[in-house]
Phi, psi and omega in degrees: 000103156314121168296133193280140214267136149222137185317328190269116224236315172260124213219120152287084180277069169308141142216105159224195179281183190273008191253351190251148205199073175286181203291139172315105167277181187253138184287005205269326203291162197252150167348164168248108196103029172211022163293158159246016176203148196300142172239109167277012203273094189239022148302317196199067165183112180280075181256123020256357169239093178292321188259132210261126186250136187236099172287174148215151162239151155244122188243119164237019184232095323311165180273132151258157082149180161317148187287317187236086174167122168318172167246175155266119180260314174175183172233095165281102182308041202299157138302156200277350163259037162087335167269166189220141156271162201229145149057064229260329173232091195275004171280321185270051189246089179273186184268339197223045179318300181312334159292316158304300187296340168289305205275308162292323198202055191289321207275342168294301146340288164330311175283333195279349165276342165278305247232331198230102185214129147282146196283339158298329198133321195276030190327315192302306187292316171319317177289314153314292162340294175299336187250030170264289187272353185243302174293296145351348204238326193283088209292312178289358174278008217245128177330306198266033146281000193243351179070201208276301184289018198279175180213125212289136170061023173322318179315298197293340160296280190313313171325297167280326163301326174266319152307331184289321191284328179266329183313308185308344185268000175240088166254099179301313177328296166344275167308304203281012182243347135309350184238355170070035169254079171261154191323153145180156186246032195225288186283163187213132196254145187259164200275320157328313179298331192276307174307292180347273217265010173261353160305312199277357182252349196244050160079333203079034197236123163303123144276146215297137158273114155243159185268135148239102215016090136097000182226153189283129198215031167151136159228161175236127158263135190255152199223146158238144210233140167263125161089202185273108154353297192289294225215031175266192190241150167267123162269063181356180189175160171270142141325141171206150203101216172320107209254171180287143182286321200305173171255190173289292171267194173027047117334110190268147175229086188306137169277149181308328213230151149315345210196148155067191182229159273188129173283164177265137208228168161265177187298140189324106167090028182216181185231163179285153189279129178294354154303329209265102194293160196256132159269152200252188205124152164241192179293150172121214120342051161312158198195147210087183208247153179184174177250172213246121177252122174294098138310165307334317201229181142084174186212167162267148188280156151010300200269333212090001181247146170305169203158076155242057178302137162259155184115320197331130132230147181291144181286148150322124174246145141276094145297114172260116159275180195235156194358320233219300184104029176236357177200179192194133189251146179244133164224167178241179170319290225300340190134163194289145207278091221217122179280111211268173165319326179270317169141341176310124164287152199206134177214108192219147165282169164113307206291154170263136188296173161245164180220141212263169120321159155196118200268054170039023130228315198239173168315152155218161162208123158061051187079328186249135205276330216271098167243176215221120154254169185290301180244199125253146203246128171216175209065218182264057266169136168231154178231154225243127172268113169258166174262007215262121160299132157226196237267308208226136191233141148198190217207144224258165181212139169255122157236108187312145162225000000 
């Protein structure tokens, strides 16, 4: 599965469950590792570890994950001088992540079953792991950042959610195989040619390269947050601390798999969460009435907008399919369904539908299953769906009523 590739490297990434609803930050704060006077806020100030790491592995001893994609290793709190604390709350170090994430965050879950994998076998304890010693570490993350509306363990939703959310915005595989830098178990690559391009995609900011004896085995993209982890803005950064491993030449890049891609399977001892709606449809035309459901999370209201309060219900949509059976125009109560002038959807009366696709799992427009917001919207906050790239990409599903 190819990650759908986007440009935006300094990104407003709102992303928590869907049940979490943190403290409001002033849009005014300065970076985090780049204040020059003490912020006592640390609700919307990431202190003392401001500087913020988004790993990948590519692991082929043993191959973990899809074959043309990198993993998820984890979201790291560094210090602004490259050291870091660890296991920061041992009350919070829970046990039962997968369980959490089914209940709070299933469509998060779902990616972290491809995409966030261990190499033993064990994603729970891995997954424990990460948020034990890391997530734990993050001060905006901290319960009494949620107020009143808080809920056990929101925190720990808004943690993966929000990594699963800055990993989409890095598709290294991508970039580097758009540069003819591919698995191969022949050819060898220079650590410069591999610094090119993932610079030119991380902002002009290096990301860290390691090495394991002579082959590419993790990079850290370094981040700095305006606001809260969960819903602040991400910054490219030069690295600072542990540096790339690699050698000058010959850096072998393995392929995972002999052959093929690995089917994707779930997570150990568990089923997939049954919360998570299946979308219906063949390829083609829809036709009939059904709600329109948001990847990762949330379904669209009325207006056309994203929307994920729990508690919620998604508004009833009309699919017309059209003449020839190859598109379908959508209205809601508000009026017919229209991609505006700016690339936003809209559902209004007065507007002309537009007419969308469907590739027998997701909405396409002008082809493409891939649609966009500015955020991810949480609490009662909607979010404006575009066709337009921006900071957060996701994908619209038909569930028939």
């Amino acid at each position: 599965m190819m990650l759908q590739q986007t440009a935006l490297i300094q990104a407003t990434l709102a992303v928590g469950s869907a049940m979490a609803s943190s403290v409001s930050c002033p849009a005014n704060l300065p970076f985090s590792c780049s204040n020059t006077t003490a912020v006592s806020d640390l609700c919307c100030f990431n202190a003392p570890g401001g500087a913020i790491l988004l790993t990948q592995f590519w692991d082929t001893k043993p191959a973990t994950g899809p074959g043309d994609s990198w993993t998820l290793h984890g979201l790291w709190p560094d210090n602004c001088d490259g050291s870091y604390e660890a296991n920061c709350d041992k009350s919070r170090e829970y046990t039962n992540i997968t369980d959490i994430l089914a209940a709070k965050a299933p469509y998060t879950l779902d990616a972290m079953q491809t995409f966030w994998k261990d190499y033993q076998g064990d994603d729970e304890s891995f997954w424990e792991h990460e948020w034990g010693k890391h997530g734990t570490c993050i001060s905006t993350l901290e319960k009494s950042c949620y107020g009143s509306d808080y809920q056990a363990t929101d925190e720990v939703a808004d943690y993966f959610t929000r990594a699963v959310g800055l990993f989409k915005t890095l598709p290294t595989y991508d970039w580097l195989a758009a540069a003819d830098i591919v698995p191969s178990a022949s050819k060898t690559y220079t650590l410069a040619a591999i610094q090119k391009v993932l610079t030119e995609h991380h902002d002009g900011h290096t990301p860290v390269i390691r090495c394991r004896s002579g082959e590419l085995d993790e990079l850290w993209y370094h981040y700095q947050v305006q606001g809260s982890v969960q819903s602040g803005t991400f910054k490219a950064v030069d690295p600072v601390g542990s540096g790339s491993n690699c050698p000058a030449t010959g850096i072998k890049y393995l392929p995972k798999y002999a052959s093929g891609t690995p089917t994707t399977t779930t997570t150990k001892g568990t089923t997939p969460p049954t919360s998570v709606p299946v979308p219906t449809g063949t390829p083609g035309a829809l036709s009939g009435k059904g709600y329109v459901n948001v990847k990762p999370d949330g379904f669209l209201i009325s207006s056309g907008n994203w929307y994920r309060a729990s508690g919620a219900t998604p508004a009833t949509y009309t699919a017309t399919p059209s003449s020839d059976g190859k598109a379908f125009t959508l209205k809601s109560s508000k009026g017919p369904c229209q991609v505006l002038g700016d690339a936003s959807l809209s559902c209004a009366s007065g507007l002309t539908a537009s007419s969308f696709g469907y590739d027998g799992s997701f909405l396409t427009f002008d082809n493409a299953s891939t649609f966009y917001a500015a955020s991810t919207p949480n609490g009662q906050d909607k979010g404006v769906i575009s066709t337009k790239k921006q900071a957060v990409s996701v994908q619209l599903s038909w569930q028939a009523v």
